[in-house]
N, C-alpha and C positions, 0 to 999 in steps of 0.2 A: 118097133121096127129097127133091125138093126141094119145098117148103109156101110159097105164096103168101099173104099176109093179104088179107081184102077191106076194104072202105071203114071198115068200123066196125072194125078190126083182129083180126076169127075167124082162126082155124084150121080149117081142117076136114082130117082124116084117117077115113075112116070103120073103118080096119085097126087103125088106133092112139088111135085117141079115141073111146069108147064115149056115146052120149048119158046123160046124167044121171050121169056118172063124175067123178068132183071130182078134179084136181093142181093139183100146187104148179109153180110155175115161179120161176127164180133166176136171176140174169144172174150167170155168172161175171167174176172178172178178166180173163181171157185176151177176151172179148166176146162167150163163145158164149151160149148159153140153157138152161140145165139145165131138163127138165120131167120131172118124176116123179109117175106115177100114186099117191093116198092110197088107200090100203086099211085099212079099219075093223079094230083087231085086238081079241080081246077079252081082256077082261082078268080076271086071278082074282080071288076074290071069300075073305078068311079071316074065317073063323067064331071072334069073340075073344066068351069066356064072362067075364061080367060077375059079380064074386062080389058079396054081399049089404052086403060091407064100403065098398064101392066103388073096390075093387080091379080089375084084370081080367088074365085069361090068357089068353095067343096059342098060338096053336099054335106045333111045333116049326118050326122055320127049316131052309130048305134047304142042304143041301151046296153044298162050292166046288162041284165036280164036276157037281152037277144046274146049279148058276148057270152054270158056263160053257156046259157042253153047252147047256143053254137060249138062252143068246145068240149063241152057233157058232149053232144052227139058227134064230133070229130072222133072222141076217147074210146066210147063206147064202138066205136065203128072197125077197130084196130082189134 
């Protein structure tokens, strides 16, 4: 698909550019234009109990295995 800019330099694709949709765009070395759509991800939230001392404890930490699986399907999701 070839994308024409107008005066003011828009884009307009209404297939591939959604209104009120936020990307980044990057000029590579080579001179192309990488645009990639931001997508809001959300994020976990740990619950650390505060003891009286003012100490505090976390909860348990995840597995390598939950970590990578976790990041394989962030990768994969993109």
């Amino acid at each position: 698909m070839k994308l024409i800019a107008d005066a003011k330099g828009r884009l307009t694709a209404a297939e591939f550019f959604k209104p009120g949709q936020a990307f980044d765009a990057s000029r590579l070395p080579d001179g192309s234009i990488r645009v990639v759509e931001l997508v809001e991800k959300t994020v976990p939230v740990l619950k650390i109990k505060v003891n009286r001392d003012g100490s505090f404890e976390c909860p348990p930490l995840m597995s390598r295995e939950t970590i990578r699986a976790t990041l394989r399907a962030d990768r994969d999701a993109q």
